[in-house]
VOGU-3710 file (C-alpha; in Angstrom, 3 decimals, decimal comma):
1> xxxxxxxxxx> -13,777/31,590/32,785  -10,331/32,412/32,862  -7,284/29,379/34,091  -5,227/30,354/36,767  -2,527/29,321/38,633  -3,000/27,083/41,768  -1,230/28,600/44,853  1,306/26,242/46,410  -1,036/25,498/49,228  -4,081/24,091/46,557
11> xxxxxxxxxx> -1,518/21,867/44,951  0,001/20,624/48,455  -3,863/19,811/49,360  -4,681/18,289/46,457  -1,461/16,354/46,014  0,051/17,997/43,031  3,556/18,739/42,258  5,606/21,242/43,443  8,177/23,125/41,008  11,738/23,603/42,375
21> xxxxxxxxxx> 11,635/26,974/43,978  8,423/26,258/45,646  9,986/23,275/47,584  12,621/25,312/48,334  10,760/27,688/49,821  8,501/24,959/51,897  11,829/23,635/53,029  13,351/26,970/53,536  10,095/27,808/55,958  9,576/24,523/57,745
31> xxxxxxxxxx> 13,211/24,949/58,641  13,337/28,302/59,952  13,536/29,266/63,813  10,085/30,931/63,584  8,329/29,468/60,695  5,303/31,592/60,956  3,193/29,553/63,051  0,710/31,626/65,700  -1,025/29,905/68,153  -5,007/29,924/67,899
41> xxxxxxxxxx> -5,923/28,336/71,006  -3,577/28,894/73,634  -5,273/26,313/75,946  -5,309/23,510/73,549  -3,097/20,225/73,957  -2,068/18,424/70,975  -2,970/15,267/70,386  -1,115/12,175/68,131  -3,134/9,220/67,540  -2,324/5,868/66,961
51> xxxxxxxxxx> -2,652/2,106/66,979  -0,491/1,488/69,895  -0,228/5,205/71,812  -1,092/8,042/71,679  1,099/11,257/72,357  -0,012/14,628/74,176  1,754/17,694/74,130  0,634/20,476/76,245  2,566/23,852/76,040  6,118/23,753/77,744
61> xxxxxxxxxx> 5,135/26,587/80,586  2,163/24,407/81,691  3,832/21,328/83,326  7,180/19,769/84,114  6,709/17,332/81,275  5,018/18,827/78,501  4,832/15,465/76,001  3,683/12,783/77,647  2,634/8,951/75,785  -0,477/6,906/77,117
71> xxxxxxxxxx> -1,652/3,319/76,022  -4,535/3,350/73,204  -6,730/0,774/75,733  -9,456/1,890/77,989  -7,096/2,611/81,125  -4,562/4,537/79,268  -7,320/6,867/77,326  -8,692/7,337/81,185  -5,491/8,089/82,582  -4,864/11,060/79,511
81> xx> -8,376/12,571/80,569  -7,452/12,911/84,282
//
């Protein structure tokens, strides 16, 4: 069984180094205007979660405020599901 390379993506996942030009390129990407991104679920909101809030983002066409933060307790999880 032959070695090869791992693609830039294995290494990100698996926490390995990246050589100059391929963290230029990252960079170069995450940067752009369009960096390549499509949407797979149109109807999805986005969710952050954490110890103190937690932060949904719907898309911008769907309401006036499209990010909105909500307490991590019981009412705040409530008032994100209604």
């Amino acid at each position: 069984m032959s070695n090869r390379k791992m693609s830039t993506l294995e290494r990100l996942q698996n926490g390995g180094p990246l050589n100059r030009q391929e963290r230029r390129e990252l960079q170069a990407r995450l940067h752009a205007s369009d960096p390549g991104l499509e949407m797979a679920h149109p109807d999805a909101a986005g969710i952050d979660v954490g110890n103190a809030s937690h932060y949904v983002a719907v898309p911008a066409g769907r309401d006036p405020q499209p990010v909105r933060e909500f307490g991590s307790w019981t009412v705040g999880v409530q008032r994100m599901a209604a």
